[in-house]
DRENDO-1510 file (C-alpha; in Angstrom, 1 decimal, always signed):
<recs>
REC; n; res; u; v; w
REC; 1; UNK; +18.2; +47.4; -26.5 .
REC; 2; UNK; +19.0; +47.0; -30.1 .
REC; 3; UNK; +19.4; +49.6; -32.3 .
REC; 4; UNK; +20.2; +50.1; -36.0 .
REC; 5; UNK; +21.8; +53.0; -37.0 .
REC; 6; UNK; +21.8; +54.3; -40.7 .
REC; 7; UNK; +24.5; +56.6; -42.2 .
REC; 8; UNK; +26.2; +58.1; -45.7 .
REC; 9; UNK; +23.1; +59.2; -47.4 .
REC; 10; UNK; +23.3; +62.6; -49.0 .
REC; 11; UNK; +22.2; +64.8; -51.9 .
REC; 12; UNK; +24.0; +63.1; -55.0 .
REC; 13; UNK; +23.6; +64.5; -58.9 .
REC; 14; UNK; +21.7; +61.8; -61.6 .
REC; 15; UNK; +23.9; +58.7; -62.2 .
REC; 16; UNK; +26.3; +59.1; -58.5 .
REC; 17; UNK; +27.2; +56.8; -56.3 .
REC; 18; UNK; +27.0; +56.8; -52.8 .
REC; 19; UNK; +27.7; +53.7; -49.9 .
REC; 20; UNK; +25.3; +53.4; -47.1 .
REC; 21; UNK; +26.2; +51.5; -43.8 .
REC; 22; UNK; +23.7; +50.0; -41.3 .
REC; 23; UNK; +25.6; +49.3; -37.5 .
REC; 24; UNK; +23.7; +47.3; -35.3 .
REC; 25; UNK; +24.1; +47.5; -31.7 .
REC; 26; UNK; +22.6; +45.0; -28.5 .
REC; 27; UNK; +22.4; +41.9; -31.1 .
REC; 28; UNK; +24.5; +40.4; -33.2 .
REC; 29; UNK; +23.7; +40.7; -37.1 .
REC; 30; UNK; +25.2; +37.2; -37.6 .
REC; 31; UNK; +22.3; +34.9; -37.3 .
REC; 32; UNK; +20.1; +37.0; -39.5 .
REC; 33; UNK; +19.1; +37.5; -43.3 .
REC; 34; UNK; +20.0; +41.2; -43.4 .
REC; 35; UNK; +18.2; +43.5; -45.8 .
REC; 36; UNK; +17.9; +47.7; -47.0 .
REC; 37; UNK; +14.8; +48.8; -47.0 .
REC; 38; UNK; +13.3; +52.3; -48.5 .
REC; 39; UNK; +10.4; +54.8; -47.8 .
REC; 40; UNK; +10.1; +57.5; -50.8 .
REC; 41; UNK; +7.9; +60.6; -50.0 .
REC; 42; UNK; +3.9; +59.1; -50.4 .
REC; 43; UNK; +4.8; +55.7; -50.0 .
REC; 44; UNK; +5.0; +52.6; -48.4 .
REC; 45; UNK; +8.4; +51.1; -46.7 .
REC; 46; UNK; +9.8; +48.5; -49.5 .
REC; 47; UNK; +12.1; +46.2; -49.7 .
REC; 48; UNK; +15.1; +46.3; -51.9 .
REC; 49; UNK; +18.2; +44.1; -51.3 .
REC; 50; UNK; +18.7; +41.1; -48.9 .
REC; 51; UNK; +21.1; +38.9; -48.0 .
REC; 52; UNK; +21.1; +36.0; -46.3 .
REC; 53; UNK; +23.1; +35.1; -42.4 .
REC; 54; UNK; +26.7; +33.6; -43.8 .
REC; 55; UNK; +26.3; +36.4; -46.8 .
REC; 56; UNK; +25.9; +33.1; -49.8 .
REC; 57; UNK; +23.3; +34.8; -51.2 .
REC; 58; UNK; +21.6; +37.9; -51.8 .
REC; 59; UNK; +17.9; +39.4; -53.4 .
REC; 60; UNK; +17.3; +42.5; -54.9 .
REC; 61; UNK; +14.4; +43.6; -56.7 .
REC; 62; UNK; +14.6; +44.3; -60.4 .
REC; 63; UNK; +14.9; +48.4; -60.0 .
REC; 64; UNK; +18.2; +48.2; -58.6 .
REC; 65; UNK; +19.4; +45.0; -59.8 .
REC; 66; UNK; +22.4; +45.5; -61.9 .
REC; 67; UNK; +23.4; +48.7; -59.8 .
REC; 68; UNK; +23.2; +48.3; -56.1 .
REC; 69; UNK; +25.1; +45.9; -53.9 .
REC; 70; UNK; +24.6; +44.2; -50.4 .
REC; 71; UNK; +27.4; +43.3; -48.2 .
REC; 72; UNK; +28.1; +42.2; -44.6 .
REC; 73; UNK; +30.6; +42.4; -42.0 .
REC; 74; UNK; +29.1; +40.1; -39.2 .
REC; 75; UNK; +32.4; +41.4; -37.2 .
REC; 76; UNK; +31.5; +45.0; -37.3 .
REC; 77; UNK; +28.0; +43.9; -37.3 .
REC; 78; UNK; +27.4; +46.3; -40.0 .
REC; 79; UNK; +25.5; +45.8; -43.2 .
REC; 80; UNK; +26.6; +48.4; -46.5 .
REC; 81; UNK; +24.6; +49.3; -49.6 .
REC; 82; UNK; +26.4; +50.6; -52.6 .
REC; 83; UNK; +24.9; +52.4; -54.9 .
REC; 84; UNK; +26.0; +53.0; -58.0 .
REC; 85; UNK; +23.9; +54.9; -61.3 .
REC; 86; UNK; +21.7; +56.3; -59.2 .
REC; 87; UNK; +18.8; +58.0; -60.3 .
REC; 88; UNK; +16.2; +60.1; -59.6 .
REC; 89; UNK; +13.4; +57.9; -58.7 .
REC; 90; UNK; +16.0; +56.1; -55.7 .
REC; 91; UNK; +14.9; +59.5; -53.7 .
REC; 92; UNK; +13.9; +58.3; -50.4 .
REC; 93; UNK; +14.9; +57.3; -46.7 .
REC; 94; UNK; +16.9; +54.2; -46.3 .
REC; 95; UNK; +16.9; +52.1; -43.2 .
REC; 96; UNK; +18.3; +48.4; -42.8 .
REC; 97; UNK; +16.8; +45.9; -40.8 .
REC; 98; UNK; +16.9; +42.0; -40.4 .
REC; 99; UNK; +14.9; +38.6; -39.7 .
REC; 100; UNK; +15.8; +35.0; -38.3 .
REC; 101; UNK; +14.2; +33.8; -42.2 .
REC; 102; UNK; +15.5; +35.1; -45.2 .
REC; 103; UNK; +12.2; +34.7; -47.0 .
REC; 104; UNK; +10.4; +37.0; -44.7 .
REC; 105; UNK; +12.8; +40.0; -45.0 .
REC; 106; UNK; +10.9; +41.1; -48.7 .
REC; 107; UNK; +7.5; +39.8; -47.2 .
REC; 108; UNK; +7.2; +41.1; -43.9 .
REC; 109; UNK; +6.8; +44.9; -42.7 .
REC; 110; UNK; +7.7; +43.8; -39.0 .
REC; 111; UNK; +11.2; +42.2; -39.6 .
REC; 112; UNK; +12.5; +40.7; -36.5 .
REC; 113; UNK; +15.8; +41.7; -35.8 .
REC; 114; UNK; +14.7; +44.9; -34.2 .
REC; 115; UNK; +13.3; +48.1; -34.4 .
REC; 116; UNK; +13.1; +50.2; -37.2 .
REC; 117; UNK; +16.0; +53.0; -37.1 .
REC; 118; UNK; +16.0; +56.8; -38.3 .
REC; 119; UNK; +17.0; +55.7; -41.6 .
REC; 120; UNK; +19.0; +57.9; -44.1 .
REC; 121; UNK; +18.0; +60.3; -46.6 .
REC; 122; UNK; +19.0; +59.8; -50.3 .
REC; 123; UNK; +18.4; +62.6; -52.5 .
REC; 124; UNK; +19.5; +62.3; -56.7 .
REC; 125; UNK; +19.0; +64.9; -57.9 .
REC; 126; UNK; +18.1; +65.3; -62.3 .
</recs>
């Protein structure tokens, strides 16, 4: 069964930094585009920062270009986020996910790598 599991969220003050890591488990992360995802309070799941398979090269959208940062360990078969200058509106759950296409990961709501996991809450406070 493949799982993702999502960790080092946490309540952080206006203009922290915190570094979130995604472990898969049951499939290897090295054949996908990997990608963070979020899910504020009212909203809609979004994408946010990809990457593709061998890590050459990466998307983000423009509110948290600049500030946050995709990486990849295909050995650990973990993915990481860090954040830095966070802000207020970056309140929300984050959850990782993945697809066989890197196009698809901002396009898609059903990535394929696997299910969606519990996610982790990031609070910044003002």
């Amino acid at each position: 069964q493949v799982q993702l599991v999502e960790s080092g969220g946490g309540l952080v003050q206006d203009g922290g930094s915190l570094r979130l890591s995604c472990t898969a488990s049951g499939r290897t992360i090295s054949s996908y585009a990997m990608g963070w995802f979020r899910q504020a309070p009212g909203k809609e799941r979004e994408f946010f920062a990809g990457m593709t398979s061998s890590g050459g090269a990466t998307d983000y959208v423009d509110a948290v270009k600049g500030r946050f940062t995709i990486s990849r360990d295909n050995v650990k078969n973990t993915v990481y986020l860090q954040m830095n200058s966070l802000k207020p509106e970056d309140t929300a759950a984050y959850y990782c996910n993945g697809d066989a296409q890197f196009y698809r990961l901002k396009r898609t709501s059903t990535p394929n790598f696997g299910s969606w996991g519990q996610g982790t809450q990031v609070t910044v406070s003002a």
